[in-house]
KOLDRENKE-127963 format. One record per atom (N, C-alpha, C): x, y, z. Coordinates in steps of 0.1 Angstrom, whole numbers, plus 5000, padded with zeros to 4 digits. Layout:
XYZ...
This chain:
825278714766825378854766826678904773827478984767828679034772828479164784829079134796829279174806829479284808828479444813828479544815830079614822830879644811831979714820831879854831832079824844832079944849833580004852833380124849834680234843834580294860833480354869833680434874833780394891834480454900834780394910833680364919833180324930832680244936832380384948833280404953833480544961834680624958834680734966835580834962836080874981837380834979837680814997837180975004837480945019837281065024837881165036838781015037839281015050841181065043842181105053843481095048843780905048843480865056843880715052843280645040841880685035841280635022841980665014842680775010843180845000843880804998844980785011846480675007846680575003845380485004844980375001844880364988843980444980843380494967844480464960845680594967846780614956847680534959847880454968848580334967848280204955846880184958846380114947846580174931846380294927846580344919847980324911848780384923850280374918851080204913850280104920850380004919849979944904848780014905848379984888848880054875849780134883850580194868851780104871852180064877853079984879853179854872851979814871851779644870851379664855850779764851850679794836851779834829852779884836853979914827854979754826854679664836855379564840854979454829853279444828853279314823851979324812851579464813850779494803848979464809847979514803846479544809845979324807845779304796846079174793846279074808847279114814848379024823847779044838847279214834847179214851846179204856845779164865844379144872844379244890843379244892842779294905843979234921844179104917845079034928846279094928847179114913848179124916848279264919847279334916847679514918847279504933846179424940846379464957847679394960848479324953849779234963850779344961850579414951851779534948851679634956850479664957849679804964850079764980849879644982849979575002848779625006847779565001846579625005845479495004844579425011843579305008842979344995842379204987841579244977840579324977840079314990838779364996838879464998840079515002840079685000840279744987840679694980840879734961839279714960838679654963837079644959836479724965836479744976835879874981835780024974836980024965836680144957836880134944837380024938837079984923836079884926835279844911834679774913836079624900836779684894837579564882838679694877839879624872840879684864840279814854839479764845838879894841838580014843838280014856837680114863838980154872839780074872841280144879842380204865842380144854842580234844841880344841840380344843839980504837840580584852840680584859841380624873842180664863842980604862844780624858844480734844843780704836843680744822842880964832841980954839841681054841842581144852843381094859844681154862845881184855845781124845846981174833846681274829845381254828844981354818844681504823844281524841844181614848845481674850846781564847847881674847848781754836848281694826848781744813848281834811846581834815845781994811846482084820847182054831847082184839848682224833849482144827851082184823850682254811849482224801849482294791848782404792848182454805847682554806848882634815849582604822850582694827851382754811851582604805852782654787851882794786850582804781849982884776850483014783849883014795849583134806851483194802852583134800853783204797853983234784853583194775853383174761852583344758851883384764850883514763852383624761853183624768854083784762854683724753855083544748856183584739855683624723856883614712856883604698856783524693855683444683855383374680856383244679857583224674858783144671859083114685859583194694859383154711858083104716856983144714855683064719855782924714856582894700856482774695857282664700858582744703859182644710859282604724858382734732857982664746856482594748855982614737854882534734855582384736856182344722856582214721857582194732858082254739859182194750857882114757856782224763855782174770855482074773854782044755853781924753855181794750856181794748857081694752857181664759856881754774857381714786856181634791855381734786854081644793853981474783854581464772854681294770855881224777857181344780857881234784857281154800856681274806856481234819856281044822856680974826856080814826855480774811856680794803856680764786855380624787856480504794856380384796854280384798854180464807852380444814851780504803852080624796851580714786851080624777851880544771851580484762850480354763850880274777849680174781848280264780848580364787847080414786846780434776847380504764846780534756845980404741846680314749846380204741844680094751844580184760843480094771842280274770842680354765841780454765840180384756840380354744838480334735838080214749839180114753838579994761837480074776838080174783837480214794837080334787836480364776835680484775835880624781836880644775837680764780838280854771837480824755838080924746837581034742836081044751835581234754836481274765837581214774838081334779840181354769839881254761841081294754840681454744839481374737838181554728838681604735838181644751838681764761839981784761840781744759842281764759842581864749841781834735842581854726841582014722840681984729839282124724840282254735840482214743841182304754842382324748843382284741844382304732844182404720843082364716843182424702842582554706841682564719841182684722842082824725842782754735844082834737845482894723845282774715845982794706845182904694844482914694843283024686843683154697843883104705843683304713844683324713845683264711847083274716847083374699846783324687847483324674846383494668845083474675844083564675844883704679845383704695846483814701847683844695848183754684849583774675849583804666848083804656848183814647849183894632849583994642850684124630852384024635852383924639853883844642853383734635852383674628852283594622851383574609851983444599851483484587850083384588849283334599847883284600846983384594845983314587844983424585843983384595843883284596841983244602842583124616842583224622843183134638842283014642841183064637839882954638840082804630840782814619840782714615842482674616842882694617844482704622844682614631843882624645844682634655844182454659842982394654842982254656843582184648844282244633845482174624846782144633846982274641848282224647848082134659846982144664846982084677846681874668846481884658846581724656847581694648848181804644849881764642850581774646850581834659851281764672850981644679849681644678849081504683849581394672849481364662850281294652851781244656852481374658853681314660853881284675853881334679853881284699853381144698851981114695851480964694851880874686852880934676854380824669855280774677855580884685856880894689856580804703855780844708855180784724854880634720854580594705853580454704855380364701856180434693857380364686858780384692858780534696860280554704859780664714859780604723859180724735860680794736861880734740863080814740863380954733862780954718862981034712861981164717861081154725860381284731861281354742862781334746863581434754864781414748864181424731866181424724865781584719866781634723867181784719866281814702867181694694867281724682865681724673865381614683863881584677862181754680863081764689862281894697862882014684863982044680864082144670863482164660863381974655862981974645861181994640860681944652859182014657859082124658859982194666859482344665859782444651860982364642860782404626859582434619859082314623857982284612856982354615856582384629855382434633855882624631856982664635857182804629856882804611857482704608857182744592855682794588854882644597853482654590853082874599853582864605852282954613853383144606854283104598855583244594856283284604856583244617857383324626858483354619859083434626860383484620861583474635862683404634863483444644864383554648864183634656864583784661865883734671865383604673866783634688866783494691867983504696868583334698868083314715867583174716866983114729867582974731867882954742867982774748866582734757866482644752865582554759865582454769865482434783866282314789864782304798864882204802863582124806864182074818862982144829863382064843862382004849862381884855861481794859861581774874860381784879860181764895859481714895859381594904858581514903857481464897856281504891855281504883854781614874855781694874855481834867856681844860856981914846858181984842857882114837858982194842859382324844859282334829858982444823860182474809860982634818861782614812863182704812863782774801863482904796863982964785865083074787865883044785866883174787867483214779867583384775867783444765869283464765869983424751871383504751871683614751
């Protein structure tokens, strides 16, 4: 009989030194997954990266698994909160501008650690972690319904209801092309226009006024930046 995988951590630190510990180990394992792949890496080599005994990686994982859903449910805790800031600025614009700070957004949020994005997403069905990708995408499409719900007379949607989860998995479609085959191409200018074409077509914006898009990254968050000519 094949061996119960445990996904969830062991403890949850409490102290400021547990924590550094935590995310040391952590950071180590996105490290060692972008280096040599889930396959390759084991428990040893992520405490020799981390500088930490095995024993303390055991103390709060119980196996790699459970240090990927780690990794897989912090990814995922920061994308929701960048796609909820897109939104929160997205509320005054015109639909053709909400489209293209939409997709600046959600590009930024894949370029962030292309390289890890993509390991995880390929170790996500393994650690049982694809009800919180559903969450990802229910919280998307939700926002994207109220967003198109409030726009209605700037756009040619009839039924935001059914609308708004079409786009949210044809962006998910292409992002998870692009992230699985050329992650590069999620911060090429050109590829971003050409996304935000397609998604004004489907939804009728109309362009009123010329905008630049430039994308600024701070450490684990990216800005978007729209400035009108």
């Amino acid at each position: 009989m094949a061996r119960a995988v445990r996904t969830t951590p062991r403890k949850k630190p409490k102290q400021d030194r547990s924590r550094a510990t935590v995310d040391a180990i952590l950071e180590a394992t996105a490290r060692v997954l972008v280096e040599v792949g889930y396959e390759r890496a084991s428990t040893n080599r992520i405490a020799r990266v981390a500088g930490v005994s095995i024993g303390s990686l055991y103390q709060y994982f119980p196996g790699k698994e459970a240090l990927v859903a780690a990794l897989v449910e912090r990814h995922v805790d920061r994308v929701t909160t960048l796609l909820d800031q897109a939104f929160d600025y997205m509320e005054g614009l015109q639909p053709r501008d909400a489209a293209r700070a939409l997709v600046t957004s959600v590009l930024s949020t894949q370029a962030i650690d292309a390289d890890l994005h993509r390991r995880l997403v390929e170790q996500i069905p393994r650690v049982g972690r694809l009800q919180r990708i559903a969450d990802i995408e229910r919280r998307f499409a939700e926002r994207t319904r109220d967003y198109l719900q409030s726009h209605r007379r700037e756009s040619s949607v009839h039924n935001p209801e059914v609308a708004a989860p079409l786009i949210v998995y044809a962006l998910h479609g292409i992002l998870f092309g692009l992230a699985r085959t050329d992650p590069a191409q999620l911060e090429d200018d050109a590829v971003a226009e050409e996304v935000v074409a397609l998604l004004t077509r489907y939804v009728g914006a109309h362009r009123r006024h010329g905008f630049d898009v430039a994308l600024a990254h701070n450490g684990e968050a990216a800005l978007i930046a729209i400035a009108a000519r």
